[in-house]
Every structure is written in C-alpha cells, then in structure tokens.
C-alpha positions, -999 to 999 in steps of 0.1 A, spaced: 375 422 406 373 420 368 343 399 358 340 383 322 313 366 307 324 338 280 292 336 263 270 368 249 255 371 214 251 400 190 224 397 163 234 404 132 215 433 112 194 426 82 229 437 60 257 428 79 268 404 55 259 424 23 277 454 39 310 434 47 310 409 19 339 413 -9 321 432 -38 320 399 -64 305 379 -35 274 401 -27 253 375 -46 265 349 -24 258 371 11 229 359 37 200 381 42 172 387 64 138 391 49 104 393 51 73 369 38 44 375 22 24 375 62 58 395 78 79 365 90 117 377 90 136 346 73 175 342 74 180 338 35 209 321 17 205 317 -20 170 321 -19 165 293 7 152 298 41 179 290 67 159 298 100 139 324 110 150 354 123 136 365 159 139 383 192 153 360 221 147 370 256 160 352 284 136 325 302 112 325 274 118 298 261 82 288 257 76 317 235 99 304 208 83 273 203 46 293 201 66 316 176 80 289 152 44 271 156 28 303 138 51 306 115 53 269 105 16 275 97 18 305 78 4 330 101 19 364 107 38 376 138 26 390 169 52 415 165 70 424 136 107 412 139 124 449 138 96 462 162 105 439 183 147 438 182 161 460 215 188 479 203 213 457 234 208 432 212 225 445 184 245 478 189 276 476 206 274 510 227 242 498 239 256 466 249 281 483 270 255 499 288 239 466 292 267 453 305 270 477 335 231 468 343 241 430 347 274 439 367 296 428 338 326 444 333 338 424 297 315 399 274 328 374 250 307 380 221 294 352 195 272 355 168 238 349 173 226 339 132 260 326 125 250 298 145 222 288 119 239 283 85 274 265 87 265 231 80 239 245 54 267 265 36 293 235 39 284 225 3 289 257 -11 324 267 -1 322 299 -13 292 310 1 306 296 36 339 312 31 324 348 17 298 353 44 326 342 74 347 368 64 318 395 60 312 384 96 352 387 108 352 421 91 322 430 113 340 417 142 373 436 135 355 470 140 343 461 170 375 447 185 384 481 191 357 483 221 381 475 252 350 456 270 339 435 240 355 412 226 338 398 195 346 361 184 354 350 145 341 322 124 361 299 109 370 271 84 396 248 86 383 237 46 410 260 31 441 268 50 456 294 28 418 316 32 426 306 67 463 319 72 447 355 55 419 355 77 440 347 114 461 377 101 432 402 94 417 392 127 449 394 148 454 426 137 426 441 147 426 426 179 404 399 178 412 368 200 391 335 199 372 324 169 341 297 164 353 268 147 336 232 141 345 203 162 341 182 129 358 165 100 370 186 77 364 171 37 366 141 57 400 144 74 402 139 115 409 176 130 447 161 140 453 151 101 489 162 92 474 179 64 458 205 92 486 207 113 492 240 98 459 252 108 466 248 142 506 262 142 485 296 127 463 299 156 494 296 175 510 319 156 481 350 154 473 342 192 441 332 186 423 305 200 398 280 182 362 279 205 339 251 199 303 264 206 265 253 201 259 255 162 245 244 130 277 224 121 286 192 104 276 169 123 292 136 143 262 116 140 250 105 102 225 130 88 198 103 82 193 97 125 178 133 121 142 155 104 145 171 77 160 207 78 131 231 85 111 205 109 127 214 142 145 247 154 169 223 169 167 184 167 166 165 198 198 150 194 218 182 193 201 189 227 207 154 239 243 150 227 253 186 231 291 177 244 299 149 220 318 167 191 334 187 215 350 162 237 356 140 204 372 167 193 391 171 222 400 131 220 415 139 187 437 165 192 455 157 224 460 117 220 472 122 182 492 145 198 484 179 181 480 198 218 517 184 225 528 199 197 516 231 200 520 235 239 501 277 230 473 266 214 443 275 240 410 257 229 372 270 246 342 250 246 314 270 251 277 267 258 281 230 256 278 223 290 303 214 316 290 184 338 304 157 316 342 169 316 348 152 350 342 119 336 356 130 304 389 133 318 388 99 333 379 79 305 403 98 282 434 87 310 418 53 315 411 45 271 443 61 262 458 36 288 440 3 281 441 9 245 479 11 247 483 -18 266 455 -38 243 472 -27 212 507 -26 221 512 7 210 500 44 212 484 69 184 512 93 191 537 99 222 529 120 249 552 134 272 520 141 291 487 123 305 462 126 286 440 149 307 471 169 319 464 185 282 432 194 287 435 211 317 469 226 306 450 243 272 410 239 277 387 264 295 345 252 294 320 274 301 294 262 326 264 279 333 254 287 370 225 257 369 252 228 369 271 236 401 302 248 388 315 243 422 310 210 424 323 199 391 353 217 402 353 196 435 350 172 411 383 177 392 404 175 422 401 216 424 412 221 387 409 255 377 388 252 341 352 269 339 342 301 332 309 319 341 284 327 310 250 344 308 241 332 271 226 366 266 201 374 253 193 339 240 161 321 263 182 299 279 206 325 291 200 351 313 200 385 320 214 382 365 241 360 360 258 372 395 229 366 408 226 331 395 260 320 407 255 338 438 226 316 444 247 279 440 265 260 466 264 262 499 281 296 503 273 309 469 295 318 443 308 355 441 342 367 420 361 371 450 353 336 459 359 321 424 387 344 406 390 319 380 354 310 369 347 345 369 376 362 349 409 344 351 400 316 329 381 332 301 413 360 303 434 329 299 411 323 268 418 362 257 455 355 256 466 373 286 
C-alpha cells in the first residue's frame, strides 16, 4: 500500500532565491544572513522577515527560548548552518528520510516561503521574482518520482500566472501554495479571475491553501506589529477561516461549478471544523436564498456536494480523523500529514495514526487518508 504524506517542508538554502532569480531581479531576491552576534535573518530588501532556524519535531518549546535570545540580542546556542540536518534540505537525503518514517511519497512545501508573502504583497515585483526563483527550484526537483514539490503563486497578475502554470506543468509539478485572500481587493470568484482558475484547470494543477504569512481576512490593526510574535495568536486561533471563506466563495458564486477539474487542498489548517463547515454552507446558502429571494449564482449541485466532489484537507493524527470522517456521513476527504520537520509535526506519523481510534488507523484500513486522496490531489 502506497503511503503519501500531504504535508513535508524543505528549507530553502541561504541562495536559493539568488541562484534561481531572473538575472535583472537579483537585487530583489531574499536572503539568509547573519548579525553582528550570528543570528541567521530571512532578508528582503534589507529588512528582516523572520529568522531563519532549525525546527525539530515536538520542540516546540525550544522555538520560543530561541526567538526570546534573539529578540534580546544574544547569540545562538548553535549557529544556524551547524545546526541544519542535511534531511532538511537535500532532496536525496530526504528520500532516505522518507524510508526511516515508512513513507513512500511526501508533498513538499516550502518551509521560508511561508514567512514573506504578505510582507512582499506591496512590492509586486519582489513577490512575483522570488515565487518564480522558488517554482524554478521546485521544477528540478519534480523529476524525483517520490517528491513532489509544491509552487507558490499569485493570482495579482494572471498573464505571469498563465507563464508560470506552463513552466511548472512541464516539469511535472502538480499543486501549488496560493492565498485564500483578496486579490487587489477582488473576491477569489471575481469574473476578472475566472481565468486564473480555467489555467489551473488547464496545466492540471491544483491551488493548496496552507498555513502562511499571507494577506490576511482580519484587518491588520486587530494584530502586533510585524517582528513582536513568530506567529500572532489569531493566526493560531483562527487557523481555518480564510480557508473555508475561501471555500464559501468559490463554490456558492459558482466558480467550482464551472470548472467541475479544478481540485483545491487545504493543508495544515486543520480538519475538525469541516464537519460543521459543510452544514452551515448547505443550511446559509439555503436560508439566504429563501430570505433574499434569490441565489449568488446557480448550482446544479448542493453546496457541500462541491466540496467533497473537489476538496481534500489534511488532518493530522491528533484530531481523530476517524471520527470526523464518521462525522461526514463516511466522506472520503482527509489525508494523513507529518508537518516534517516543523515542531508541530512529527517525525512517526504511522505510528501516530496507528495510535487513534479504537482499532487504530493503518493504510490498509484507511486507503484514502493515507494515499488515495492526496493522489487525487496529484492529479491521478
């Protein structure tokens, strides 16, 4: 039995994105240096964007000790590149990796891509030039049959878009991190995207909503300044919301009825809330109709038919994946996800599921949560 984990990261070297940027866009390309006491900094245009570190699963604790030393300007206990295991990083070394955990294929995000979208957003051509040195990374490693890496993307300009889907598709790569935001202030089922969506369709790649520095739902002032938190309290708090407002967005203005192909993750945003999700999306897009007298577009569907048609969710092993299935009347959506080698991951994941429910969760048991879906996700 094939078993496929939706959610890995590879950290980024110090020049990925100086190695892969276009040539006129080098000045615009994110860095990783050090400070004056040996602090390794994500840079973008000279500003620090978060700091740059070794995650190892369950220490979670020593994070926050880490960020307190270097918030007060003392040096590391280790020296960031002293520290980095080569898994992290080298894809050979992930394989290997791999067959420790039992893992036979790994979705593979970013791991400082997640720090500097909504920082970026501002500066279009930063965020444009340092995505694509990223995708270029990702297209040489497509090639690896048991890794599949996963784009970053911007909906801000569709023909860099179009350019980009084809570059990616054609190398093999098959999902790609986008933000479950607005987009220069336009609802992700504006007309004017629709053609964003029919070129996903088109390349056979599918748009993944994932934990992130992104533009956010709420308004910037209900948060601390950049550079006072690693990650506010209402990211944690409110970790599904863009997602399933995303989700809300796209199926009752009928974008997923249009494009019946389009296959949409959600990743590392938890899973527990889609149960109820799915009945207050039926149960508003019904009242609302009657209330109103009308609907925002016509479905030939229910609402949550779409979702289950087109969406896969990660959930880790912790929620009971089991019973949120039981939950959604046996629908088939979640995939299995170690979040390595971040601290909240972990480094057993068959273990993990294998110790939830009452029988315990193996792949023979749960075909889809451990392969089918996140293949489904892959395009096969």
């Amino acid at each position: 039995m094939t078993v496929i984990d939706s959610d890995q990261h590879l950290v980024e070297s110090r020049g990925l994105w100086r190695e892969y940027v276009d040539p006129a866009d080098r000045d615009l390309a994110l860095t990783i240096d050090d400070d004056a006491v040996g602090n390794a900094w994500l840079m973008g245009q000279g500003e620090r964007l978060g700091l740059a570190e070794v995650q190892t699963p369950g220490e979670t604790d020593v994070i926050g000790e880490r960020h307190e030393r270097a918030r007060r300007g003392e040096a590391p206990a280790v020296r960031y590149d002293d520290a980095l295991p080569r898994d992290h990083w080298d894809p050979d070394a992930r394989v290997a990796r791999l067959d420790a955990m039992g893992i036979d294929e790994a979705v593979l995000f970013p791991n400082y891509g997640l720090l500097w979208e909504r920082r970026l957003t501002a500066d279009r051509a930063a965020l444009l030039a340092n995505m694509r040195a990223w995708n270029r990374w990702c297209a040489a490693v497509a090639g690896t049959a048991r890794l599949h890496p996963v784009a970053h993307l911007s909906l801000s300009d569709l023909d860099w878009l179009d350019a980009e889907l084809a570059a990616l598709a054609a190398a093999g790569v098959k999902t790609a991190m986008i933000a479950p935001a607005l987009v220069d202030g336009r609802p992700l089922s504006h007309p004017d995207l629709d053609r964003a969506w029919a070129a996903f369709v088109t390349h056979d790649i599918a748009p993944v909503f994932h934990v992130a520095d992104q533009p956010r739902v709420f308004d910037d002032a209900w948060y601390p300044p950049d550079g006072t938190n690693f990650v506010p309290v209402l990211d944690s708090v409110f970790l599904s919301t863009a997602a399933a407002l995303a989700c809300t967005d796209l199926i009752v203005h009928g974008v997923l009825e249009r494009h019946p192909a389009l296959r949409i993750g959600i990743v590392e945003l938890s899973a527990v809330w889609v149960p109820m999700f799915l009945m207050m999306l039926d149960g508003g897009y019904d009242f609302t109709a009657r209330l109103n007298g009308s609907v925002p577009a016509p479905l030939s569907l229910r609402p949550s038919e779409y979702f289950r048609r087109q969406v896969r969710v990660s959930s880790f092993s912790y929620e009971l994946p089991e019973n949120i299935r039981a939950q959604l009347q046996g629908a088939d959506l979640l995939m299995a996800c170690s979040d390595f080698p971040h601290s909240e991951g972990t480094a057993t994941p068959l273990d993990d599921y294998a110790a939830t429910g009452r029988y315990g969760i193996d792949p023979d048991r749960a075909p889809g949560l451990f392969a089918d879906n996140a293949a489904f996700l892959l395009g096969r």
